[in-house]
N, CA, C and O of each residue as an XYZ file, in Angstrom:
672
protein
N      13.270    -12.322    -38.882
C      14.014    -13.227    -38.033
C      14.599    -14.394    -38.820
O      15.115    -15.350    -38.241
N      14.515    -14.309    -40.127
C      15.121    -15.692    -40.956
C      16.966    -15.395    -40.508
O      17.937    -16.132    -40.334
N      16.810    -14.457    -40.478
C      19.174    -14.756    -40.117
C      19.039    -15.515    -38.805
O      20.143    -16.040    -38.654
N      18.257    -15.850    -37.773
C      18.092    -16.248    -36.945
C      17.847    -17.787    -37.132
O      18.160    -18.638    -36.299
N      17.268    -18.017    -38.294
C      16.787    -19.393    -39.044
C      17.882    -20.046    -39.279
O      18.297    -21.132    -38.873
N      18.455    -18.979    -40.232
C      19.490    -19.409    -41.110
C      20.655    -19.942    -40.454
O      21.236    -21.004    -40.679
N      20.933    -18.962    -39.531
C      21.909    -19.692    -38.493
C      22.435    -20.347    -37.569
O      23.512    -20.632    -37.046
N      20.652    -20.600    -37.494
C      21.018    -22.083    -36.789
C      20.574    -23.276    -37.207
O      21.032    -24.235    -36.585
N      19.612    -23.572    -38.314
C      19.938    -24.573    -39.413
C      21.390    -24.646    -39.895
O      21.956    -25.721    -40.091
N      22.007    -23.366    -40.090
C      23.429    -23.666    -41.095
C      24.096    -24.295    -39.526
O      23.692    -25.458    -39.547
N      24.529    -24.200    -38.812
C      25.206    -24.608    -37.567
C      24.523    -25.597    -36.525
O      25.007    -25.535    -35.395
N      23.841    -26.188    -36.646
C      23.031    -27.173    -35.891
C      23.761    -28.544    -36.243
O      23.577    -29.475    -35.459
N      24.556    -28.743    -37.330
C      25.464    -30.140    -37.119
C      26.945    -29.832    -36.164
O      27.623    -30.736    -35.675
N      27.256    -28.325    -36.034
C      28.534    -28.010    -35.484
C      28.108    -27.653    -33.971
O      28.922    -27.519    -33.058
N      27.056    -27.552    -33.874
C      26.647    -27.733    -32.124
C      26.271    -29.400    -31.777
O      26.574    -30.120    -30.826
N      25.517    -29.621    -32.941
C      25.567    -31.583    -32.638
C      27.097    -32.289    -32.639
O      27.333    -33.198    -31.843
N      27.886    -31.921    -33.369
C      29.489    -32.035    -33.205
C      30.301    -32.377    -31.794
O      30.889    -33.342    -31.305
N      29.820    -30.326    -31.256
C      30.094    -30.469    -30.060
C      29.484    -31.238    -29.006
O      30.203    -31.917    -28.272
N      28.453    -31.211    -28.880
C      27.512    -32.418    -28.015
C      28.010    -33.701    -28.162
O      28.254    -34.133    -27.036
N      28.246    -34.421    -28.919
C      28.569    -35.774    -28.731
C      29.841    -35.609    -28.735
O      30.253    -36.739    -28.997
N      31.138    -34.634    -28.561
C      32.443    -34.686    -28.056
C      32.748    -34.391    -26.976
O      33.679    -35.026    -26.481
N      31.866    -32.936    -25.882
C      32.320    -32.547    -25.285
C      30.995    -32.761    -23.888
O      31.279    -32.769    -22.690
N      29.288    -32.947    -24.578
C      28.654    -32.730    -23.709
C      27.894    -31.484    -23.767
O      26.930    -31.334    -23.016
N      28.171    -30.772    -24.418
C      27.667    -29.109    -24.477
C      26.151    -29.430    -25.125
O      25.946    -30.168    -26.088
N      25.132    -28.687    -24.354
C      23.848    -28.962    -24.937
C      23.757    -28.391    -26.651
O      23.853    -27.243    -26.217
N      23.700    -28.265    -27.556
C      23.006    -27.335    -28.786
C      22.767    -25.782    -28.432
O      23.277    -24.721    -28.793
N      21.945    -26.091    -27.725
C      20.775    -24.808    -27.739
C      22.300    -23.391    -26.860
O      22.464    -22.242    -27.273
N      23.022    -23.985    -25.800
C      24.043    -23.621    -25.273
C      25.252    -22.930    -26.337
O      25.638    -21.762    -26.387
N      25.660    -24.067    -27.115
C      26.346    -23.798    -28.333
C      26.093    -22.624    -29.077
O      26.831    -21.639    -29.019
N      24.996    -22.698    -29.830
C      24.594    -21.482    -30.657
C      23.840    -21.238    -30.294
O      22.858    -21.268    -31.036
N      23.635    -20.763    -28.772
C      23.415    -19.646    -28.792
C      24.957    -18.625    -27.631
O      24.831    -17.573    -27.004
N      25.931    -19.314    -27.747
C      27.147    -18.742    -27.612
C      27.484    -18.521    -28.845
O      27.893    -17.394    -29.124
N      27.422    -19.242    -29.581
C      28.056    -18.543    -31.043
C      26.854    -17.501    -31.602
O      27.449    -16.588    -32.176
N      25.898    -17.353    -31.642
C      25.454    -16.548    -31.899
C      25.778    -15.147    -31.602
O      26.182    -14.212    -32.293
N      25.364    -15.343    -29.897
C      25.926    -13.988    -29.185
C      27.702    -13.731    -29.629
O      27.957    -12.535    -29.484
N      28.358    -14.155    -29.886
C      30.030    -14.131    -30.148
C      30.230    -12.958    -31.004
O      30.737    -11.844    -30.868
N      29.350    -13.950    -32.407
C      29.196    -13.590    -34.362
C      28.476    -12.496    -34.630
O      28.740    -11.687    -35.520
N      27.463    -12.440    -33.797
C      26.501    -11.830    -34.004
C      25.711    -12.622    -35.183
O      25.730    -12.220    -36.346
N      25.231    -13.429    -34.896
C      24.721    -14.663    -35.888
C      25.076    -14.775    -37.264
O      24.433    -14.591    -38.297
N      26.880    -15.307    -36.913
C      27.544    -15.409    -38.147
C      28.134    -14.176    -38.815
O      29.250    -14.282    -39.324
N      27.591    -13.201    -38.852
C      27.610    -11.848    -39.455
C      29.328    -10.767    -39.027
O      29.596     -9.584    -39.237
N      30.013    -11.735    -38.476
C      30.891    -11.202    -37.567
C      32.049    -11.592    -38.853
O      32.028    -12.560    -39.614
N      33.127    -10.361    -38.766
C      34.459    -10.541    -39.020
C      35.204    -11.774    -39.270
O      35.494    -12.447    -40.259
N      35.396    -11.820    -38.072
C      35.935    -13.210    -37.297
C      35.271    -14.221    -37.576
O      35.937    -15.256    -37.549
N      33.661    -14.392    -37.971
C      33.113    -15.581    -38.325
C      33.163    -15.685    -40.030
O      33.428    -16.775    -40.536
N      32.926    -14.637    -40.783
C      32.811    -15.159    -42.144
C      34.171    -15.039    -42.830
O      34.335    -15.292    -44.024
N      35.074    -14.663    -42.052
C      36.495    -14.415    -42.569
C      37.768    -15.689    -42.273
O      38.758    -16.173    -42.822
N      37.155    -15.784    -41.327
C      37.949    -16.707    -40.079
C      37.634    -17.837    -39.488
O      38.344    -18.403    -38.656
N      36.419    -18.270    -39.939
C      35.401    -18.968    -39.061
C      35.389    -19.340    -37.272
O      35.136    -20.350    -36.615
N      35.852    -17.780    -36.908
C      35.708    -17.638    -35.206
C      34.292    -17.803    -35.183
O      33.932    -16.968    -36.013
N      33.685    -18.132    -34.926
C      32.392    -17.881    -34.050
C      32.166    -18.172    -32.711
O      31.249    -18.831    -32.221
N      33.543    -17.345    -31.915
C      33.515    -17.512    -30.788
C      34.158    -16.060    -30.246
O      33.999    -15.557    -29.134
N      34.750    -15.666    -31.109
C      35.767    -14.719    -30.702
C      36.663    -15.176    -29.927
O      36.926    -14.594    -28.875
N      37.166    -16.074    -30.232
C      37.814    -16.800    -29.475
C      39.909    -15.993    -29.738
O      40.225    -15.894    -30.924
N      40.625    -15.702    -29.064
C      41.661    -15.039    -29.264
C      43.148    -16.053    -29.304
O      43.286    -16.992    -28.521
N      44.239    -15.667    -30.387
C      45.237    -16.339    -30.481
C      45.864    -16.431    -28.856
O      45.878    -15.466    -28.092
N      46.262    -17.507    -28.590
C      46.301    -17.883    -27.500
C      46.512    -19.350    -27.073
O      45.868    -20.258    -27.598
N      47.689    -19.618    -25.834
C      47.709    -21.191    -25.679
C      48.375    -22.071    -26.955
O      48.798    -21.777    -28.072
N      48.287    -22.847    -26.466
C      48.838    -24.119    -27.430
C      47.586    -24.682    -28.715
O      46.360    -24.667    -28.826
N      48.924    -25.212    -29.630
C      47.701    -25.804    -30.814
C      47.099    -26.568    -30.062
O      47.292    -26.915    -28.897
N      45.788    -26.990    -31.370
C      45.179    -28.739    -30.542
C      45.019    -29.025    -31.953
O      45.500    -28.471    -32.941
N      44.229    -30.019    -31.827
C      43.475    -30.697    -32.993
C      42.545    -29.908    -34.174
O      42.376    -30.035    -35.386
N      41.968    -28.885    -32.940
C      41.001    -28.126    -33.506
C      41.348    -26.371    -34.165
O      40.707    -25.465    -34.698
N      42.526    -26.592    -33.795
C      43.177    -25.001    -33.989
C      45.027    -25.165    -34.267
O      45.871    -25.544    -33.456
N      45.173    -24.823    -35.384
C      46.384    -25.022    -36.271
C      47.707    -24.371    -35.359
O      48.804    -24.918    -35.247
N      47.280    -22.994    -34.711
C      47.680    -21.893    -34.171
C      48.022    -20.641    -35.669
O      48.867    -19.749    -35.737
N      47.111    -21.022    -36.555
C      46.860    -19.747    -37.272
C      46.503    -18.789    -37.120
O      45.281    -18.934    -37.086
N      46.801    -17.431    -36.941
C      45.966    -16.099    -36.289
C      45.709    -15.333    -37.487
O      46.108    -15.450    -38.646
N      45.007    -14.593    -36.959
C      44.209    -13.146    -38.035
C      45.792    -12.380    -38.268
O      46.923    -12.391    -37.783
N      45.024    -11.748    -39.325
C      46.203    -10.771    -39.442
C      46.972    -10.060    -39.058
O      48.144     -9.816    -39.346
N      45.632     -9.366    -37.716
C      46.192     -8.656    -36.785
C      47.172     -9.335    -35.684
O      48.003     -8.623    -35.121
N      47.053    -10.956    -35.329
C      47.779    -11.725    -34.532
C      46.946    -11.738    -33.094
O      47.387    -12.343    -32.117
N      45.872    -11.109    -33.073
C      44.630    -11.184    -32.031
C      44.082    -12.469    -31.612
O      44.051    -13.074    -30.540
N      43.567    -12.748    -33.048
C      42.474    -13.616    -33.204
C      42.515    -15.701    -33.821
O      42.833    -15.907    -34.992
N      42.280    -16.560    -33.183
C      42.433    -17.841    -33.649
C      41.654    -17.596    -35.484
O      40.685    -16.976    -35.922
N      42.412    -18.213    -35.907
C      41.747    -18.643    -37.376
C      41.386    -20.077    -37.924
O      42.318    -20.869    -38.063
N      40.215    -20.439    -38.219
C      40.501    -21.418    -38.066
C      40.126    -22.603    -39.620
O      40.116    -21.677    -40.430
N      39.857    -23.797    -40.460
C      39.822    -24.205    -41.573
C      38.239    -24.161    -41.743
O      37.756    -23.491    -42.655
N      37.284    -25.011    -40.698
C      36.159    -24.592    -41.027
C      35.468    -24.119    -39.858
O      36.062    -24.066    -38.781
N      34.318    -23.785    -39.969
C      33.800    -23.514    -38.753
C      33.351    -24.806    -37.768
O      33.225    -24.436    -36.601
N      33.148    -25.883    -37.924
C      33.364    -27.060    -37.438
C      34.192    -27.071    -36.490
O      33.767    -27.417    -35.388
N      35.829    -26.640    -36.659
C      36.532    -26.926    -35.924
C      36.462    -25.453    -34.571
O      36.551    -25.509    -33.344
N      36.342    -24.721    -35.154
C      35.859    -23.578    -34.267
C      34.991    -24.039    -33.356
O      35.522    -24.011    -32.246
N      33.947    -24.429    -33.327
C      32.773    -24.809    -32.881
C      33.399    -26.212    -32.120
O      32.452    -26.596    -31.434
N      34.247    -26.919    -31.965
C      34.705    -27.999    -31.304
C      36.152    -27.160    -30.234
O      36.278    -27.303    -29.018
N      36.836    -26.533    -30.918
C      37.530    -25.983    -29.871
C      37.172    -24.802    -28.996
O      37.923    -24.253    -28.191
N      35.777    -24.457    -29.299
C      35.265    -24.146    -28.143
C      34.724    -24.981    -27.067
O      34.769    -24.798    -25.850
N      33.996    -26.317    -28.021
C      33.947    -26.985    -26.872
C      35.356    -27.644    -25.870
O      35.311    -27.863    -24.660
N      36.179    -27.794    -26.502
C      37.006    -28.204    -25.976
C      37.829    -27.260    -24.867
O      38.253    -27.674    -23.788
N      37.969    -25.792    -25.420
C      37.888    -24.721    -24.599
C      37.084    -24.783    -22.944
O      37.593    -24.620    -21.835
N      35.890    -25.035    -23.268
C      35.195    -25.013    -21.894
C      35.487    -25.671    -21.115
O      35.881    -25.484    -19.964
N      35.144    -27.311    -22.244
C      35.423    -28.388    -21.217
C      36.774    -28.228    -20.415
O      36.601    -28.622    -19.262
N      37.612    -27.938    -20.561
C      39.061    -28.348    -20.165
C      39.842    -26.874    -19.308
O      40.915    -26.898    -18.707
N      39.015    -25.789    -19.471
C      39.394    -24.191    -18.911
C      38.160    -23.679    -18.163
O      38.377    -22.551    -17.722
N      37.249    -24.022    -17.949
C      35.829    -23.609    -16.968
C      35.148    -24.444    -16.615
O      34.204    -24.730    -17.350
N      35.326    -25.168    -15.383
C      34.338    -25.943    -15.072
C      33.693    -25.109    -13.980
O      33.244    -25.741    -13.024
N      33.593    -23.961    -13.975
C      32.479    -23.341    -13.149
C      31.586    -22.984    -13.969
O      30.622    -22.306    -13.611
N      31.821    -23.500    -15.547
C      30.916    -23.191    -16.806
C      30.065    -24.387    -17.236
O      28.849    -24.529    -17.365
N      31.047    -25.150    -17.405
C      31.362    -26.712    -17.888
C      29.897    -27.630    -16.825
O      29.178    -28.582    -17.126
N      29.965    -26.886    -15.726
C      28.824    -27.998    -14.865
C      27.328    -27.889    -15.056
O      26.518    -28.682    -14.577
N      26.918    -26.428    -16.086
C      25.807    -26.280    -16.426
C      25.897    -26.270    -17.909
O      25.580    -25.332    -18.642
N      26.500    -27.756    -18.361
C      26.427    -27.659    -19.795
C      25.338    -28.210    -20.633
O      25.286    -28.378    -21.851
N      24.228    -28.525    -19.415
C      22.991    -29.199    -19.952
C      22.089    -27.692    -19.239
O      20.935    -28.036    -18.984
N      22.245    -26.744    -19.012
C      21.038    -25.909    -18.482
C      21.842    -24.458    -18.819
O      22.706    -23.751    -18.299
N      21.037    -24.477    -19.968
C      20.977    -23.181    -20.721
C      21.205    -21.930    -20.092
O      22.278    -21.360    -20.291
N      19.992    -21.222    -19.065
C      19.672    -20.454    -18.567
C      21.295    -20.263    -17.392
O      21.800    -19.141    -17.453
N      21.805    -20.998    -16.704
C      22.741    -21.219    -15.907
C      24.180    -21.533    -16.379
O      25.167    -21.703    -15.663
N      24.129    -21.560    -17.222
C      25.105    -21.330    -18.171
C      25.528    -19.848    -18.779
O      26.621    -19.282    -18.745
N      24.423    -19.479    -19.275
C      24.328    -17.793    -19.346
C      24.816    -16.907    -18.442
O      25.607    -15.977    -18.599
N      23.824    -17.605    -16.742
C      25.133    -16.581    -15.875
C      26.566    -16.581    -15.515
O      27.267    -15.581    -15.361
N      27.063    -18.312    -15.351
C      27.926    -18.935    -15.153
C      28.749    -18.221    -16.474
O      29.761    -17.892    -15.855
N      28.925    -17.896    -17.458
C      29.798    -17.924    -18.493
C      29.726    -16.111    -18.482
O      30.603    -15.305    -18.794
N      28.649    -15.938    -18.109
C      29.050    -14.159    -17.665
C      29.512    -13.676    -17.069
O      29.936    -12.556    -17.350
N      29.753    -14.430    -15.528
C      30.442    -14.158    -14.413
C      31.853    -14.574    -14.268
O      32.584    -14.537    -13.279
N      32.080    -14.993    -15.521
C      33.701    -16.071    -16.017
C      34.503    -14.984    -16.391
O      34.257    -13.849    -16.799
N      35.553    -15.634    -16.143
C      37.009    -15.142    -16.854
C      36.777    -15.046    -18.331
O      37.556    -14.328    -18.958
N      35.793    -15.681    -18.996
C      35.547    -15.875    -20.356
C      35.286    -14.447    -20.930
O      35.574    -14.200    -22.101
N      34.793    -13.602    -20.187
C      34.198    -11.998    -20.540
C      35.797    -11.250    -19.917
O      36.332    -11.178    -18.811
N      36.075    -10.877    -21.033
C      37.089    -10.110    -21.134
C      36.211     -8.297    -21.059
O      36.825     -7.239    -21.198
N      35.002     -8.401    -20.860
C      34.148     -6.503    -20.596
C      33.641     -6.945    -19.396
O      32.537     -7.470    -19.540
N      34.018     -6.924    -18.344
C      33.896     -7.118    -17.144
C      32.501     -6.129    -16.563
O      31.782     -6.305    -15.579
N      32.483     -5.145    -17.527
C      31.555     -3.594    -17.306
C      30.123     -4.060    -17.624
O      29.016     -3.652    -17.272
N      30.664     -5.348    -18.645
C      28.426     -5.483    -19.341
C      28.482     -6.924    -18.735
O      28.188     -7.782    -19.567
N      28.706     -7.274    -17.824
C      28.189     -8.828    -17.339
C      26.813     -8.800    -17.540
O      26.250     -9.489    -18.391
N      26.399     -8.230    -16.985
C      24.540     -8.085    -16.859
C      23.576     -8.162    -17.946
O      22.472     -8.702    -18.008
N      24.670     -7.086    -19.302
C      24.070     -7.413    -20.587
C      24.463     -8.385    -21.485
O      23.975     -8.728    -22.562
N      25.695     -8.883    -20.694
C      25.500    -10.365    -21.519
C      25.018    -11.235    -21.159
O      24.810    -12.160    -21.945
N      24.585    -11.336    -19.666
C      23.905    -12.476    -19.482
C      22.396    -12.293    -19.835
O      21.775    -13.354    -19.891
N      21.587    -11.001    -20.119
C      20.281    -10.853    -20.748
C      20.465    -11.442    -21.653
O      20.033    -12.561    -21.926
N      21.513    -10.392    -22.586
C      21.395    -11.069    -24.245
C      21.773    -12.411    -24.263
O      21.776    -12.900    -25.393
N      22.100    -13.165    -23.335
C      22.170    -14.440    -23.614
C      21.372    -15.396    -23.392
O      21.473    -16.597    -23.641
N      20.471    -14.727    -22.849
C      19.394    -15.612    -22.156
C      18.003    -15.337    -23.300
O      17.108    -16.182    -23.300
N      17.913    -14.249    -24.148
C      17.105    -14.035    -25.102
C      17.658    -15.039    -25.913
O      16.951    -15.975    -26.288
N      18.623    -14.969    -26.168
C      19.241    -15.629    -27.684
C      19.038    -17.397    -27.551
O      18.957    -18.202    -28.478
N      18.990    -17.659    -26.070
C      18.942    -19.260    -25.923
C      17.141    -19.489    -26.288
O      16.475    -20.325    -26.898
N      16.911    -18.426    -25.643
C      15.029    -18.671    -26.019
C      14.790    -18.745    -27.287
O      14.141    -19.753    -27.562
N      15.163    -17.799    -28.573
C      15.124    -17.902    -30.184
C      15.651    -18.956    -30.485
O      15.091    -19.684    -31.305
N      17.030    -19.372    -29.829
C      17.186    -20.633    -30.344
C      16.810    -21.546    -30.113
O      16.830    -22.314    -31.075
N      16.238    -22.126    -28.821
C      15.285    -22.969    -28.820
C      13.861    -22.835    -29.700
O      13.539    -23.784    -30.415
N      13.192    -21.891    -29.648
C      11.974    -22.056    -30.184
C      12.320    -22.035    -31.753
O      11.580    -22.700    -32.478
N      13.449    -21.285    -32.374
C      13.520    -22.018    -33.828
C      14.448    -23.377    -33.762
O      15.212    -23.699    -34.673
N      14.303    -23.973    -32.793
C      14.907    -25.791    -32.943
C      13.621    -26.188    -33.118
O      13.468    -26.883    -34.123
N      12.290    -25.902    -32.243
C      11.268    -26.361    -31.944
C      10.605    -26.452    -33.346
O      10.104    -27.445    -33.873
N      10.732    -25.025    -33.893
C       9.460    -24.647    -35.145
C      10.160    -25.565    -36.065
O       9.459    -26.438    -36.577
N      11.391    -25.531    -36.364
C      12.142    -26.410    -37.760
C      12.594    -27.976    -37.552
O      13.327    -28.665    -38.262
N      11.779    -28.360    -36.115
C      11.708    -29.535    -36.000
C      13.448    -29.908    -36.022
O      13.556    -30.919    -36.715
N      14.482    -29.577    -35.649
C      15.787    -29.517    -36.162
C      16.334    -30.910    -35.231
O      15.503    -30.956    -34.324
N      17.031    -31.725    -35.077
C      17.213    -32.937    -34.293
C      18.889    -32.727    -34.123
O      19.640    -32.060    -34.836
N      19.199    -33.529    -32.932
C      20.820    -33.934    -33.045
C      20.778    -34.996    -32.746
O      19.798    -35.703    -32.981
N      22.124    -35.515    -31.977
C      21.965    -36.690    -31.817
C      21.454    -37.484    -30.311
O      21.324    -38.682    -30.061
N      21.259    -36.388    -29.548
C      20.055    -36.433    -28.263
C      18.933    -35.999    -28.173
O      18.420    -35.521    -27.160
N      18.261    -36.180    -29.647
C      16.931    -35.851    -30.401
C      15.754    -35.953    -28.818
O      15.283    -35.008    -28.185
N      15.610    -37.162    -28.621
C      14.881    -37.141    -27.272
C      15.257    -36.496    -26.382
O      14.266    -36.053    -25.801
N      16.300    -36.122    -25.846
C      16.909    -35.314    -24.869
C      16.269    -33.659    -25.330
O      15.690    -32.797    -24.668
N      16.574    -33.710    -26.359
C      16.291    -31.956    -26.560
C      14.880    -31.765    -26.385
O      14.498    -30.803    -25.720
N      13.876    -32.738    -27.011
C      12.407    -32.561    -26.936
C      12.138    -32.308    -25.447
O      11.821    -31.194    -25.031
N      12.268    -33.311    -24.717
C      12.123    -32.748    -23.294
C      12.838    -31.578    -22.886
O      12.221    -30.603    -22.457
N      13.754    -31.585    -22.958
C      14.555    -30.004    -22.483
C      13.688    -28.473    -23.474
O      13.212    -27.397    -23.113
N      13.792    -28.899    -24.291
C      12.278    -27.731    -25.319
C      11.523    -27.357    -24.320
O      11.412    -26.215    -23.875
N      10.867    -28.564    -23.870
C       9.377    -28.548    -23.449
C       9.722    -27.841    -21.812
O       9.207    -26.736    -21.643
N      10.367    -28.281    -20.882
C      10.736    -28.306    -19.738
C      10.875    -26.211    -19.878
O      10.256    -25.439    -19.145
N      11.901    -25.770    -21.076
C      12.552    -24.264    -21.347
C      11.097    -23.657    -21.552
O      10.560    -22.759    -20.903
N      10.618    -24.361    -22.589
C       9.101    -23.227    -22.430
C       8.160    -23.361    -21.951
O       7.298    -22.551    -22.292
N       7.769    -24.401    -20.928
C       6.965    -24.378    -19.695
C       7.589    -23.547    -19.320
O       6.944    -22.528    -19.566
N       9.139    -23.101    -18.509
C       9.825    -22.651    -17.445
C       9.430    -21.152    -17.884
O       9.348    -20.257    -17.042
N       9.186    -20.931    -19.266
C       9.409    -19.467    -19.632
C       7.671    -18.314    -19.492
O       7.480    -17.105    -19.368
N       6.709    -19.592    -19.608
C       5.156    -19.224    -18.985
C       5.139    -19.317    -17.860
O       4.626    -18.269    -17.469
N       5.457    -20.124    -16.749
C       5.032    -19.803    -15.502
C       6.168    -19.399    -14.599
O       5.944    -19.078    -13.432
């Protein structure tokens, strides 16, 4: 389980990023980019720094040049930083039937499965499992690596609150 480590130590300042721009919890963050990349391991993430799968589309912003993949599919973007912010910015501003559970993990998972955001309309069900596993690993490796952002207190309680919720 260290690629699991690895990737969210390596990305835990680009989910703290998003949190103090947009509101998006961490644990929410990557573990959407996780599920996206397949923890980093994705095309689109080590080529491109998508870690969203996020598709050419819409207008530039700040966070997206309007550079595409080769194929003309896919956003490309300078670092993964900015990926990781124009997703938040993505949510915030295109789903607020997403956007209102951006502090509760678990509700977020269904909310973002049941979205326009899932372009496989066929696996809602398995993305909202696999998304709901992937928020649990990522919380409990925030927990084990002691990892902080900048709502360090906020997350400790929300930790604690996710794995009480997950024993009883």
């Amino acid at each position: 389980m260290s690629h699991i480590k690895d990737f969210v130590v390596a990305n835990m300042s680009n989910a703290d990023a998003v949190y103090r721009e947009f509101g998006i919890h961490p644990v929410i963050t990557l573990s959407h980019s996780a599920k996206e990349s397949g923890w980093g391991t994705s095309t689109l993430a080590k080529s491109y720094y998508n870690f969203f799968g996020m598709m050419a589309g819409g207008g530039m912003s700040k966070y997206w040049s309007g550079k595409k993949s080769a194929d003309g599919k896919w956003k490309t973007y300078k670092t993964a930083k900015d990926s990781f912010l124009d997703y938040g910015r993505l949510i915030s501003s295109n789903y607020p039937d997403v956007y209102k559970y951006k502090s509760d993990p678990d509700k977020y998972a269904l909310a973002i499965s049941q979205s326009r955001y899932m372009t496989d309309a066929d696996n809602r069900t398995k993305y909202h499992t696999d998304f709901l596993w992937i928020n649990n690993e990522v919380s409990k490796t925030i927990a084990a690596e002691k990892l902080k952002f900048s709502g360090s207190g906020i997350l400790s309680l929300f930790l604690i609150g996710l794995l009480i919720s997950k024993i009883f």
